[in-house]
C-alpha positions as CSV (number, residue, x, y, z in Angstrom):
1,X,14.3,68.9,-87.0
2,X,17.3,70.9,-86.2
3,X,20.4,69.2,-84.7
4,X,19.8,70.7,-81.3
5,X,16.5,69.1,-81.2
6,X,18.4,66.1,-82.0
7,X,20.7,66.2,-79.6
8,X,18.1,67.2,-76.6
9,X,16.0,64.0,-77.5
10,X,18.8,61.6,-77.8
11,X,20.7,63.2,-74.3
12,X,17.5,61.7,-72.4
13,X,18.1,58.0,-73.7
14,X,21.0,56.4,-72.2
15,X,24.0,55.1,-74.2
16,X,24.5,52.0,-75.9
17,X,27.4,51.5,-73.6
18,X,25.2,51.7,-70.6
19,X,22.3,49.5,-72.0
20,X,25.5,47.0,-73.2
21,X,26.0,46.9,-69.7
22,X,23.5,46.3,-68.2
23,X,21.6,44.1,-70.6
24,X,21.2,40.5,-68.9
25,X,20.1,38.0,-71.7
26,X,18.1,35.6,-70.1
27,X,18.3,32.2,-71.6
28,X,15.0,31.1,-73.5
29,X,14.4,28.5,-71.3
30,X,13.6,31.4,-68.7
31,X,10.2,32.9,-70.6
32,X,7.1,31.9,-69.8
33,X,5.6,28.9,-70.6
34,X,3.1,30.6,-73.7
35,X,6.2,32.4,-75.4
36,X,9.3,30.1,-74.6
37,X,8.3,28.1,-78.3
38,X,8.5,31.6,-79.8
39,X,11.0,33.0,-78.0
40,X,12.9,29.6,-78.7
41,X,11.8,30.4,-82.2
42,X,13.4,33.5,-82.7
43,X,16.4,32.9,-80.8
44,X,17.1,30.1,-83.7
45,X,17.5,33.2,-86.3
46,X,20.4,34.5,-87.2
47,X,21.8,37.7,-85.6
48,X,18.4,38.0,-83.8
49,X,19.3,38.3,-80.0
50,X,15.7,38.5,-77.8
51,X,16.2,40.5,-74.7
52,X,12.9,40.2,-72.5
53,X,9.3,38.9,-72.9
54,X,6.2,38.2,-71.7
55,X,3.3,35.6,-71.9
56,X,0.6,37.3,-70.1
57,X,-0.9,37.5,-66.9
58,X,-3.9,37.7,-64.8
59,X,-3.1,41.0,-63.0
60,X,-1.3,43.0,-65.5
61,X,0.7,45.9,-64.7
62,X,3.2,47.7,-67.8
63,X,5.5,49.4,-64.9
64,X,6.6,46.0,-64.6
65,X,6.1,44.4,-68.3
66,X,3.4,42.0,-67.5
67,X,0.9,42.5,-70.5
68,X,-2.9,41.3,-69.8
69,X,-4.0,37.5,-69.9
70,X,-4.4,36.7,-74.0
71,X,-1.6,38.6,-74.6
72,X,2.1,38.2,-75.2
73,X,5.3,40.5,-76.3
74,X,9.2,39.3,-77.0
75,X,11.5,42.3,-77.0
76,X,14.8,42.2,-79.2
77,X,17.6,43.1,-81.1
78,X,18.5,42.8,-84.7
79,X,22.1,42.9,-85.3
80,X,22.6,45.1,-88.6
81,X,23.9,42.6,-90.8
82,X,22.6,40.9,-94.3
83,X,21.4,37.8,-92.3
84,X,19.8,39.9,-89.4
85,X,17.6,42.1,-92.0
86,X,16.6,38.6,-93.5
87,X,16.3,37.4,-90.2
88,X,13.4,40.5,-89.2
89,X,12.0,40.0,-92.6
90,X,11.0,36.3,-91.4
91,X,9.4,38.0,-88.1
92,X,7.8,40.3,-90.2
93,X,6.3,38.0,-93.2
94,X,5.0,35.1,-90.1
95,X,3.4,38.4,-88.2
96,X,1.6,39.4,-91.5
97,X,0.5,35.3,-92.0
98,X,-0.8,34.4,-88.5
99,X,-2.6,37.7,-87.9
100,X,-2.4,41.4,-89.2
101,X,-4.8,42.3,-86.8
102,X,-3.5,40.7,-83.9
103,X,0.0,40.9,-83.9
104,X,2.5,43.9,-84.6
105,X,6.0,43.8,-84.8
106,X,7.2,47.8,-83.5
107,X,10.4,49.4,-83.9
108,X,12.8,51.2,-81.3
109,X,15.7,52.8,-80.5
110,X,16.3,52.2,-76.6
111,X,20.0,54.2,-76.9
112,X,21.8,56.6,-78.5
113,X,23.3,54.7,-81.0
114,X,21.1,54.4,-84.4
115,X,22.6,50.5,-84.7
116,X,21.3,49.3,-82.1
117,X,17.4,49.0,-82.6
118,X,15.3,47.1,-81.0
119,X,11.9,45.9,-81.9
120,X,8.7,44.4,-79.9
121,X,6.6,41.5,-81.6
122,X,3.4,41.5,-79.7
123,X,0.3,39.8,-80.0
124,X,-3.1,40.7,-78.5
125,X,-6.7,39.6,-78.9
126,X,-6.3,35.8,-77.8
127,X,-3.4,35.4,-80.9
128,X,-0.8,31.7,-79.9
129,X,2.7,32.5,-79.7
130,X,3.3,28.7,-80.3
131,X,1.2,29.6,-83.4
132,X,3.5,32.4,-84.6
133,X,6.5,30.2,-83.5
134,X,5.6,27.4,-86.0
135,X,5.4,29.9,-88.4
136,X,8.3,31.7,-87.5
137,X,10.6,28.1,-88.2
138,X,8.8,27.1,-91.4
139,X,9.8,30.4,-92.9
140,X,13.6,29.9,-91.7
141,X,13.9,26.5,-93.0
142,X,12.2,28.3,-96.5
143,X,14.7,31.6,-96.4
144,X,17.6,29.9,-94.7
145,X,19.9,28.8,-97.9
146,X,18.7,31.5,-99.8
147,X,21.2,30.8,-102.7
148,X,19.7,27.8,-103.6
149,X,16.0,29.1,-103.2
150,X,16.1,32.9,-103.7
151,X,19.0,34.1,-105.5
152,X,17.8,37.9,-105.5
153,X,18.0,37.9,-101.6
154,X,21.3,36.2,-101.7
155,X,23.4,38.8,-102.9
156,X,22.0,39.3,-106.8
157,X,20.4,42.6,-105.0
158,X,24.1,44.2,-104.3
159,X,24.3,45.2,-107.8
160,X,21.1,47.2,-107.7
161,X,22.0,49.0,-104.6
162,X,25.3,50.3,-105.4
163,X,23.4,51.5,-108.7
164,X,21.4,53.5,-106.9
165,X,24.0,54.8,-104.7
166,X,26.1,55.7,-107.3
167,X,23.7,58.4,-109.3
């Protein structure tokens, strides 16, 4: 892709200043009822910041963000750090537990600026969000003192990377 096309496809998305702005992060307690234990959940990882969700409705209607009844989605943001990659990697092992069919964690980039991704863990077919929320916490408890548990996550992978940088 040449760095016009580049250019013209990033022009249309606004900038991270503007979505800085006008982000409003609603406090957990706000989501409904079905996805306030999982957005609760994921709120509780580090340098995860959820932004908006959805636990389903009767009249559906994606203009709006209301995904059908059976349904859920949490929208957020993983702030580039060691403990926010861990962080996503929890999301990502207790979507693969609870259900690879049923639940997908996407990727995005809602501005202009390539740190600041966002990502959209949804669940279809009937999947619990309390279910992926349990699941969600017993893997944080597991990967949250990774010294003690995992050393290679802890910083033994540093080594290894600046290896490979190096040749």
């Amino acid at each position: 892709m040449t760095v016009e096309k580049i250019r013209a496809r990033h022009w249309k998305k606004p900038s991270f200043e503007k979505m800085a702005g006008e982000l409003r992060y609603g406090e957990p307690a706000d989501a409904d009822e079905s996805v306030k234990n999982l957005v609760m959940a994921l709120s509780e990882l580090d340098d995860i910041v959820t932004l908006s969700s959805c636990g389903g409705h009767k009249k559906p209607c994606t203009e709006k963000g209301r995904v059908p009844e059976g349904d859920f989605f949490v929208l957020f943001f993983v702030k580039p750090t060691r403990k926010g990659f861990r962080s996503l990697g929890i999301i990502v092992e207790a979507a693969g537990t609870i259900g690879t069919d049923t639940i997908l964690v996407k990727v995005d980039n809602l501005t202009d600026n390539p740190d600041f991704i966002s990502f959209t863990l949804e669940g279809t077919g009937g999947v619990l969000a309390t279910d992926l929320a349990e699941e969600i916490t017993r893997l944080h408890e597991i990967f949250k003192h990774p010294r003690n548990r995992w050393p290679l996550l802890s910083g033994g992978y540093e080594d290894l990377i600046q290896k490979r940088e190096k040749r």
